[in-house]
N, C-alpha and C positions, 0 to 999 in steps of 0.2 A: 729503669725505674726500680727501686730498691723495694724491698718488705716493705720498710715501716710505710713509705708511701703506699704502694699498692695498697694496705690493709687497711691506711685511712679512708683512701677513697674508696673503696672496697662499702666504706661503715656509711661514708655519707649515701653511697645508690643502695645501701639496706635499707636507709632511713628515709628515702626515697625525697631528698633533697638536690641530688640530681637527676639528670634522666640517665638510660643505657647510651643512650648517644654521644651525651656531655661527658661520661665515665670513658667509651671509646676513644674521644678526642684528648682527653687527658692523659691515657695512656698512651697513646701514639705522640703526644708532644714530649711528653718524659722519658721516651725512649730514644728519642733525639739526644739523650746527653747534654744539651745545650745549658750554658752556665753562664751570670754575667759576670763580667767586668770592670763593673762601676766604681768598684770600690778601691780595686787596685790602680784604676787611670785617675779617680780624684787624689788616691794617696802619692802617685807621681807627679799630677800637678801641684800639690802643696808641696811636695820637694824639691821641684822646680823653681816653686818661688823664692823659696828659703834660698837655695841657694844661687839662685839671681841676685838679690837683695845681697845676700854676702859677697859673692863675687864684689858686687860693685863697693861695699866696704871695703875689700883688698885691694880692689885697681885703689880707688883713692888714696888709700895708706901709702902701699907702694909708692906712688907716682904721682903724689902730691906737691914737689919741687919738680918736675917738667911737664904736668898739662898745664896747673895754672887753676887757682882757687875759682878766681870766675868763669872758666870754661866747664870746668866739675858741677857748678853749681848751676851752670846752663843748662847742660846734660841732663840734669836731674829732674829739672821742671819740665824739660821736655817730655820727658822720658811718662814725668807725673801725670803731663796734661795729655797726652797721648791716651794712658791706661783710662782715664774719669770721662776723655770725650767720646771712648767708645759704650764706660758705662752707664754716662746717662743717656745716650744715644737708644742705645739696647734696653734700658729699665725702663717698667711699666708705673712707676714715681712709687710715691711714699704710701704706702697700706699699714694699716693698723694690724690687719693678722696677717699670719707668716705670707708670705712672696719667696718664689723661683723665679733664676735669670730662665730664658729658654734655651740656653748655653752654659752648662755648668763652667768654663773656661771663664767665662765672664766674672765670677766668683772668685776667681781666683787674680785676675786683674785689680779687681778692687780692691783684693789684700794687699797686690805687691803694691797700688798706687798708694795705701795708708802706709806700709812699714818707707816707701821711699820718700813721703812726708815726715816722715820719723827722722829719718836719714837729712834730709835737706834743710830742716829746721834747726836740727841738731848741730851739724856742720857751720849752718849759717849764724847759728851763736857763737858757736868756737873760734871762728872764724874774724869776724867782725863783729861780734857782741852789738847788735843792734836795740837788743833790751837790756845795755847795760850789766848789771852781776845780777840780774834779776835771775837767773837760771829758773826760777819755778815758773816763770813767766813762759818761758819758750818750752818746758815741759807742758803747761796746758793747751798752749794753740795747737801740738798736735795730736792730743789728747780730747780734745773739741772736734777736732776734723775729723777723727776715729770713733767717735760717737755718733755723726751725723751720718756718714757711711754706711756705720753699721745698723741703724736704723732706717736709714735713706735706701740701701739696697738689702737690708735685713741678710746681714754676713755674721757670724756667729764668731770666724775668727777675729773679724775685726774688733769685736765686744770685747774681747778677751784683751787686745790692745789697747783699747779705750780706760777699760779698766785695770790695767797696770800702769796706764801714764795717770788714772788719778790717784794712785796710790802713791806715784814715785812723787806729785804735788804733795802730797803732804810729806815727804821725808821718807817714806815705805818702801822698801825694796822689797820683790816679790819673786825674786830670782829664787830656784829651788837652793842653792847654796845658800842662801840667805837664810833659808826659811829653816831647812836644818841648824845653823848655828843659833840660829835666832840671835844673831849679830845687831840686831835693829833696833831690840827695846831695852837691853846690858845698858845701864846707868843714864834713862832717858826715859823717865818717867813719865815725861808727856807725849812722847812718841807712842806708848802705849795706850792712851787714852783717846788720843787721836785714830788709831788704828782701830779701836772697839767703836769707835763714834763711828768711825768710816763704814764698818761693817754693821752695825746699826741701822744708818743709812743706806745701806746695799738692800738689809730686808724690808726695810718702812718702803723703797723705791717698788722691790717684787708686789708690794702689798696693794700698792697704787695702782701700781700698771696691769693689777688682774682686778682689780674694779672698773678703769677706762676699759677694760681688755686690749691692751699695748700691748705687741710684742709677747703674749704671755709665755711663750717657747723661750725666749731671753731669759726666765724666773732661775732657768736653772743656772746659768751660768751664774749670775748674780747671787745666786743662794750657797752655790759653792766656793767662789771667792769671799763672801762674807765669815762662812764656818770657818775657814782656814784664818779668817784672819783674826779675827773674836776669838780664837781655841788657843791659836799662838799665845798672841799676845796676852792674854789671861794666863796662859800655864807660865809662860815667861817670868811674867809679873809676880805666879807664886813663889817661883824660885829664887827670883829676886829680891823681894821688898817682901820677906816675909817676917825679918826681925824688927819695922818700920811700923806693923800693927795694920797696915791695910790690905794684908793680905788677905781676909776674910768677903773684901768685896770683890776682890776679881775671882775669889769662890762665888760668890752670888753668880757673878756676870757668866763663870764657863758652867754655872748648873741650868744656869734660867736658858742659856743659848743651846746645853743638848737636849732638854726639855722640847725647845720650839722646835727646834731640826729631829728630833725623834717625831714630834708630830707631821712637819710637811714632809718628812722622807718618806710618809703611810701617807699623806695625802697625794705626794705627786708617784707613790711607787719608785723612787729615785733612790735604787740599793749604792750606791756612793755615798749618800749622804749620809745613809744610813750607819757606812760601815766606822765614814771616818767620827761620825759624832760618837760611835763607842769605844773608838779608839783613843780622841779625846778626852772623851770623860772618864775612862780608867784611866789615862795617866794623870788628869786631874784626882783623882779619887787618892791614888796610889802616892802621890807627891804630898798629901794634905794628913795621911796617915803616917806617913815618912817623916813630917815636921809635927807630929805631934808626939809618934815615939820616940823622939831627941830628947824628950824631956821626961822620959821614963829609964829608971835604972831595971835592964835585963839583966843585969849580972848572974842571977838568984836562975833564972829560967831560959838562958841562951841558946845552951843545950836544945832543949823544945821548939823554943823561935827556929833554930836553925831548920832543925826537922819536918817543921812545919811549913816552913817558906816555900819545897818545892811541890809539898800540896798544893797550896793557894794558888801555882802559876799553872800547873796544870788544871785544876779546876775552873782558872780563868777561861784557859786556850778552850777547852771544854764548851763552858757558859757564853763564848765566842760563835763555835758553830752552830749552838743550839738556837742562839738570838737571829743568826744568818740564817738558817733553814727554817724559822718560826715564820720571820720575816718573809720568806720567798712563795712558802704558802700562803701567808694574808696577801700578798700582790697577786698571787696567779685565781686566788677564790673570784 
């Protein structure tokens, strides 16, 4: 047992919150060393899955001219129905607040049975196009099935799923390369508004489901794919369409959005959200002062500008830790 332990429990048998007995027992179990595991066997099983899932993407790439399209796609349903008739076997059904398999493995079947849903629909469009060119058609069936999953056995990765196939419904790509380039809203202006409205809808859903009280451990996920996607595509849109004259409303849309996420990031204590809606909103800030000194002559004072410029980034980086550590005390009070 280390200091800082010992001195805590030390404080709680001063404050006479436990007895001398409870204090014995606690010291003889801490001197066990004893440490868990938890964390590092769920983190092998999620990379297990990942890379099952892939695997079986490579066998089929590979050796898609000698197994044979319909025996691949036998494989697969098998493989799907196998993983679901153990989970609902093992699930205790659908609850409104959070649920545990009594098998964390079981968690992890459910993932692989959604991503190889992903895979078998996916395929089976390509393959045989049974919906036609409709492709956004066969991105929501299994986009629907990774909703009901992830609510049905309240799987967190599965949500994450769910909510990238409705993105990719509406035109969205949310692959981290994407999101860097911001490749998605460059001369598709309705893509952007689509994407704000998406993310809209992500928070009016949090809003809902902590009234019913659904799910409300879900809010986060939901709140964090909203910011990202509302901050994009708003900062996108300034950079884009700001000689167009509507650039002053996707300023409304990324003020009013770090506004609200500065507030639920103090109500749910959720320093993520916290860090990226500051992140956000200075490059929002910083882009909108950027196009507004285009139309100012420095010539006369550049000199100055310049000197000054490495003030204001340092001062930022500054005004950075001091909002993160303001921050970390109003969550711990």
């Amino acid at each position: 047992m280390n200091k800082f332990d010992d001195q805590a429990t030390k404080a709680l048998l001063e404050k006479n919150l436990i007895t001398e007995n409870q204090y014995q027992e606690i010291s003889s179990y801490r001197s066990l060393n004893i440490f868990s595991l938890n964390a590092e066997l769920k983190l092998f099983l999620y990379l297990s899955v990942l890379l099952f899932t892939s695997g079986i993407g490579i066998l089929i790439y590979n050796n898609i001219d000698t197994i044979g399209h319909i025996a691949i796609l036998s494989l697969l349903l098998i493989v799907i129905g196998v993983c679901f008739y153990y989970c609902f076997k093992n699930s205790s059904g659908f609850q409104k607040h959070e649920t545990k398999f009594e098998h964390p493995v079981l968690e992890y079947l459910v993932l692989a049975a959604s991503i190889l849903t992903c895979i078998f629909i996916g395929y089976l469009q390509f393959q045989y196009q049974p919906f036609g060119t409709n492709y956004r058609f066969a991105t929501l069936i299994p986009t629907l099935v990774s909703f009901f999953c992830a609510y049905y056995f309240d799987n967190k990765s599965v949500l994450t799923i769910a909510i990238t196939g409705l993105a990719a419904y509406i035109g969205l790509s949310v692959t981290p390369q994407d999101l860097l380039n911001n490749s998605n809203f460059y001369g598709d202006q309705s893509l952007s508004y689509s994407a704000i409205i998406l993310g809209i809808l992500l928070v009016l859903w949090t809003i809902y489901s902590s009234r019913i009280q659904l799910k409300t451990h879900f809010n986060i996920i939901y709140l964090t794919f909203a910011l990202h996607i509302i901050s994009i595509a708003s900062i996108s849109s300034l950079l884009e369409y700001f000689e167009d004259g509507i650039w002053f409303l996707f300023l409304i849309v990324l003020a009013a959005s770090s506004f609200y996420f500065y507030r639920i990031s103090h109500e749910l204590k959720a320093i993520s959200l916290y860090v990226f809606m500051i992140i956000y909103a200075y490059i929002g800030i910083n882009i909108f002062f950027v196009r507004i000194m285009e139309n100012i002559n420095f010539s006369d004072v550049w000199v100055l500008f310049i000197m000054i410029l490495p003030i204001y980034f340092i001062g930022s980086i500054i005004m950075f830790i001091k909002l993160i550590k303001t921050f970390n005390k109003e969550i711990a009070a």
